[in-house]
C-alpha positions in Angstrom: -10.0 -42.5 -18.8 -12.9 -40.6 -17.3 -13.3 -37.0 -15.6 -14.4 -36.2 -12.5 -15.5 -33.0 -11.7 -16.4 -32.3 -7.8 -19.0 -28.5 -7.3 -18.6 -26.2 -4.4 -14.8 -27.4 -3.9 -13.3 -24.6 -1.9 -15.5 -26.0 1.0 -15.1 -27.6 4.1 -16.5 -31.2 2.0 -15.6 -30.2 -1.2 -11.7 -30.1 -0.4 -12.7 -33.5 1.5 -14.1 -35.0 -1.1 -11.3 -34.2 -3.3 -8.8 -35.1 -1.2 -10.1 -38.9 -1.2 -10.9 -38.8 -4.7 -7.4 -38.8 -5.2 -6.6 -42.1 -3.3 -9.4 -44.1 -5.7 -8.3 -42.0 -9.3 -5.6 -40.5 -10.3 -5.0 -37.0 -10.0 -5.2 -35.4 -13.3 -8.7 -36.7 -13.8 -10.2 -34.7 -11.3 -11.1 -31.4 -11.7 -12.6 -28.8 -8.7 -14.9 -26.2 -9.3 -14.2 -23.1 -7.5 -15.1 -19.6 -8.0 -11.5 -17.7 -6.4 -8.1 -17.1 -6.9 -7.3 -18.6 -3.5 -8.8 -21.5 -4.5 -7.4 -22.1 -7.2 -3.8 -22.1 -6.0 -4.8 -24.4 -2.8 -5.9 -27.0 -5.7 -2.9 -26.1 -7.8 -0.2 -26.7 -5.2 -1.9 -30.7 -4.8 -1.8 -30.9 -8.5 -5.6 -30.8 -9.3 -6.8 -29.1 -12.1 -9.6 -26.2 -11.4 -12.2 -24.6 -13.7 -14.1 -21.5 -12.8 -17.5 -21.5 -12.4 -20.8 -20.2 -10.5 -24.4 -21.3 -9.5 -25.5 -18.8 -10.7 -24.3 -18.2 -14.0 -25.5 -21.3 -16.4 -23.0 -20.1 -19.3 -20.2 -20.6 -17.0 -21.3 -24.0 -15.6 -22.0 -25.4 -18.9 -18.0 -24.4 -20.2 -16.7 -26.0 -17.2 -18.6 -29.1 -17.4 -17.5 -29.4 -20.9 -15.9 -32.7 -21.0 -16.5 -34.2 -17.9 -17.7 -37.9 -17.3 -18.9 -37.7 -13.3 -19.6 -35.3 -11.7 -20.2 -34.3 -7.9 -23.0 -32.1 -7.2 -22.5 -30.1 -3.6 -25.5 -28.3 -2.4 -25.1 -24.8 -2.3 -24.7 -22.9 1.0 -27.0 -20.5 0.0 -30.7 -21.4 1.3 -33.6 -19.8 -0.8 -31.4 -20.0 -3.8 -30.5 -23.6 -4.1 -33.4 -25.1 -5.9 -32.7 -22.8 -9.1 -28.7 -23.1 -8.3 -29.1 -26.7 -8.5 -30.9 -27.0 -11.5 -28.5 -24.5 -13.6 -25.9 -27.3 -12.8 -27.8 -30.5 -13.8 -29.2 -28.0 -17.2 -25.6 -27.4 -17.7 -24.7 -31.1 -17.1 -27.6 -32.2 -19.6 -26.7 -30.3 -22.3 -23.1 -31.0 -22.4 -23.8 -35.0 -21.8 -22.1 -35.7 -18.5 -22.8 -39.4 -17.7 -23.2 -39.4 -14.2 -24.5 -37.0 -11.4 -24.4 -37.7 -7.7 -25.8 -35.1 -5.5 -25.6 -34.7 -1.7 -29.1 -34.4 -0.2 -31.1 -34.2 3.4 -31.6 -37.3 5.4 -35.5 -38.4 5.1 -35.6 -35.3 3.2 -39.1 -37.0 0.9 -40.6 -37.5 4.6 -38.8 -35.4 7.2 -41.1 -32.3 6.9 -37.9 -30.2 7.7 -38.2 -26.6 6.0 -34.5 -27.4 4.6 -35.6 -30.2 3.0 -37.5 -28.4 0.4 -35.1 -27.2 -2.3 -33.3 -30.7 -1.4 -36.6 -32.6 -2.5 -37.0 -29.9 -6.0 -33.6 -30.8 -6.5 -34.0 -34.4 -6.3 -37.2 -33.8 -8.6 -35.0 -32.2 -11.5 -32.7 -34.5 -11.3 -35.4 -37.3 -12.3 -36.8 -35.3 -14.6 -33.3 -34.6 -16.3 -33.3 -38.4 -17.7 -29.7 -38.1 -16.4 -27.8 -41.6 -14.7 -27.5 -40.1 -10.8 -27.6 -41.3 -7.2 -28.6 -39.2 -4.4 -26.5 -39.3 -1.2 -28.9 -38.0 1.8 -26.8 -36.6 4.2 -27.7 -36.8 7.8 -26.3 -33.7 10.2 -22.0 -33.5 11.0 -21.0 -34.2 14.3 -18.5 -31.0 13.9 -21.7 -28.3 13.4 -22.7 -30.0 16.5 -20.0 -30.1 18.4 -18.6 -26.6 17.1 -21.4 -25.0 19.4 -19.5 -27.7 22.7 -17.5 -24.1 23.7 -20.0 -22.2 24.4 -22.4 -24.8 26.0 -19.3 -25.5 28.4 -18.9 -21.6 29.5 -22.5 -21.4 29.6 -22.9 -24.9 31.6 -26.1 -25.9 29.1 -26.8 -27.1 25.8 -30.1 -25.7 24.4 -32.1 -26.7 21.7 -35.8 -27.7 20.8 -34.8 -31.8 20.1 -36.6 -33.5 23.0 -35.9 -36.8 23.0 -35.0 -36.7 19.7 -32.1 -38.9 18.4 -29.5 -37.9 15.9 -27.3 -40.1 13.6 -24.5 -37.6 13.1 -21.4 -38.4 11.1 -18.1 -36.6 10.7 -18.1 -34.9 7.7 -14.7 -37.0 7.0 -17.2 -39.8 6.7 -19.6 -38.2 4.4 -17.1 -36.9 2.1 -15.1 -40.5 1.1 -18.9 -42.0 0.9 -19.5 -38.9 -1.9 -16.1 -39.8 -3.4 -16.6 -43.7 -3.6 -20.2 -43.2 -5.2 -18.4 -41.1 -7.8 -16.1 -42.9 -8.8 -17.3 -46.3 -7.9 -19.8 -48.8 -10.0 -23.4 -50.0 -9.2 -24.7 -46.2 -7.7 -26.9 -45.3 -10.6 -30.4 -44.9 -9.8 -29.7 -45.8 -5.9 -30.9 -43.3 -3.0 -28.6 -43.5 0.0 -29.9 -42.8 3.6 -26.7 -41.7 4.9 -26.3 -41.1 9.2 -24.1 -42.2 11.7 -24.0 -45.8 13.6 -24.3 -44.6 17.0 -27.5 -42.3 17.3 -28.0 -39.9 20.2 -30.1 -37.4 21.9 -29.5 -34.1 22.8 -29.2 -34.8 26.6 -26.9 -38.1 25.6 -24.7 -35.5 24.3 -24.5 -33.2 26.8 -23.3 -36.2 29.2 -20.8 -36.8 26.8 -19.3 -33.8 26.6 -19.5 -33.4 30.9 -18.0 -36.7 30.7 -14.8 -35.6 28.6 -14.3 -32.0 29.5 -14.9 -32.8 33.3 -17.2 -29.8 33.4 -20.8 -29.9 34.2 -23.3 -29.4 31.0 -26.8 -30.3 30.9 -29.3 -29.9 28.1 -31.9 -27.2 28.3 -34.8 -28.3 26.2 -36.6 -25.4 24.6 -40.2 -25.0 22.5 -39.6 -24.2 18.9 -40.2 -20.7 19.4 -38.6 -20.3 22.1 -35.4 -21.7 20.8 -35.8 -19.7 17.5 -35.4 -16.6 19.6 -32.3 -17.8 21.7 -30.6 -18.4 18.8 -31.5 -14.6 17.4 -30.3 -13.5 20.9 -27.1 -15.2 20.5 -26.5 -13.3 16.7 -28.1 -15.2 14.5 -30.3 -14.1 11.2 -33.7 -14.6 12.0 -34.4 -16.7 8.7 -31.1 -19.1 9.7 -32.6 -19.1 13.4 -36.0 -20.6 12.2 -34.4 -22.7 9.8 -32.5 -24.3 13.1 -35.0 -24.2 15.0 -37.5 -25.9 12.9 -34.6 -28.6 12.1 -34.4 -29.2 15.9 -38.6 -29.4 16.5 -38.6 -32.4 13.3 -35.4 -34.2 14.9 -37.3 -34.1 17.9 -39.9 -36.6 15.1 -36.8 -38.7 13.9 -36.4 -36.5 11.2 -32.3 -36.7 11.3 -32.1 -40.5 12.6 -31.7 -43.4 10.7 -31.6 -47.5 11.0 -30.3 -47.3 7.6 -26.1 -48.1 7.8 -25.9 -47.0 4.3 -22.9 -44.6 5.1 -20.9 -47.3 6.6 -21.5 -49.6 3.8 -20.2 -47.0 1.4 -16.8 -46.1 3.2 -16.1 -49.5 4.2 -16.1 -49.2 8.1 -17.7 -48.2 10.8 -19.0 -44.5 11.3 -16.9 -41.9 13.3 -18.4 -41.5 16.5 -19.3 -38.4 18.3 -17.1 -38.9 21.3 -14.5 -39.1 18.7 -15.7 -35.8 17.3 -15.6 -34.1 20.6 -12.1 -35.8 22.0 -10.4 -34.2 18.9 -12.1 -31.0 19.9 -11.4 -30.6 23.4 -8.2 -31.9 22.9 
């Protein structure tokens, strides 16, 4: 019998993650981590065990990690703090001698140049330097933080960024989360770095086409310069930090930074990648 343990579970991937874990193992050898009450009783009520425990506080990621065989590391939301974040988890993992770490990266993030790929590549680093069994899962962008801007580019009637022609291999972040769950609990991952992106790459304007095509409203993509995009996105409420973090994201895609050839992802769930106009039918629907 071996434990499972899955990081940042009260999120969006973490409950997916968790959720498919349970069709491969059975339930009681999973465990989420989660930091809340609430969360707690959303894992209780499908009969998964939680244990309590924060980024940010080594002593209470090495108690919960106590015992566990695999475990799932989640990047941490919070940008500028992952890096250390991330390495209190795989300290924590050392010392107690958990077997196996898998850890969800940045697509190209050793050649992308992206600004968010940085703590992703320091991370990658500790986790070679740990000596501990792991596989890195680089995760390329989900077609649902795409499409979750498609309302306002259809009141607006454009779809702005700083992409170019710039392709991107989104998958749905259904996809990402049973590839996450079949490297931890499958064979043969240890060691292995997985370019993970969607089957069906596209550029910004590609989208926009798409989404005219399926809402029967006319959008068209607005290309921007990096700058230029930086400060829409602060005119439309956004931190400046997370604005220049997007915006720089867009300017590399814009490089290939988030496409791939690779069809790792489709390899690891067993079938074809969900594709955006999939993504946006749900939506619209």
């Amino acid at each position: 019998m071996a434990t499972y343990l899955v990081t940042g579970a009260s999120g969006q991937l973490g409950q997916l993650v968790v959720d498919h874990l349970k069709t491969l193992v059975p339930a009681d050898e999973i465990i989420a981590l989660v930091r809340s009450d609430a969360a707690r009783k959303i894992y209780e009520a499908k009969g998964v065990a939680t244990r309590r425990g924060d980024y940010d506080d080594p002593q209470s990621l090495r108690a919960a990690l106590e015992g566990i065989d695999r475990v799932l590391l989640i990047s941490s939301s919070e940008i500028g703090k992952r890096a250390a974040q991330h390495r209190n988890v795989i300290d924590a993992a050392k010392a107690v001698g958990v077997g196996f770490v898998v850890y969800t990266s940045l697509l190209n993030a050793d050649r992308s140049g992206m600004a968010l790929a940085e703590e992703h590549i320091a991370t990658e680093a500790a986790l070679k330097e740990s000596g501990l069994p792991h596989a890195i899962l680089r995760n390329g962008w989900y077609s649902e933080n795409i499409a979750g801007t498609a309302t306002q580019a259809l009141s607006l009637g454009r779809q702005f960024g700083a992409s170019s022609g710039g392709r991107f291999a989104t998958a749905s972040r259904q996809d990402f989360a049973e590839a996450a769950a079949n490297v931890l609990a499958g064979e043969g991952h240890e060691g292995k770095t997985y370019e993970l992106g969607g089957d069906s790459p596209f550029t910004m304007a590609e989208y926009a086409t798409l989404l005219s095509e399926l809402s029967g409203k006319d959008v068209a993509y607005v290309n921007l310069d990096e700058d230029a995009y930086r400060s829409a996105l602060v005119g439309a409420g956004l931190p400046e930090g997370f604005a220049a973090l997007l915006a720089d994201s867009d300017a590399k895609a814009a490089e290939g930074a988030l496409a791939t050839e690779s069809r790792d992802l489709a390899r690891l769930i067993g079938r074809p990648t969900t594709p955006m106009r999939r993504t946006l039918e749900e939506l619209i629907a």
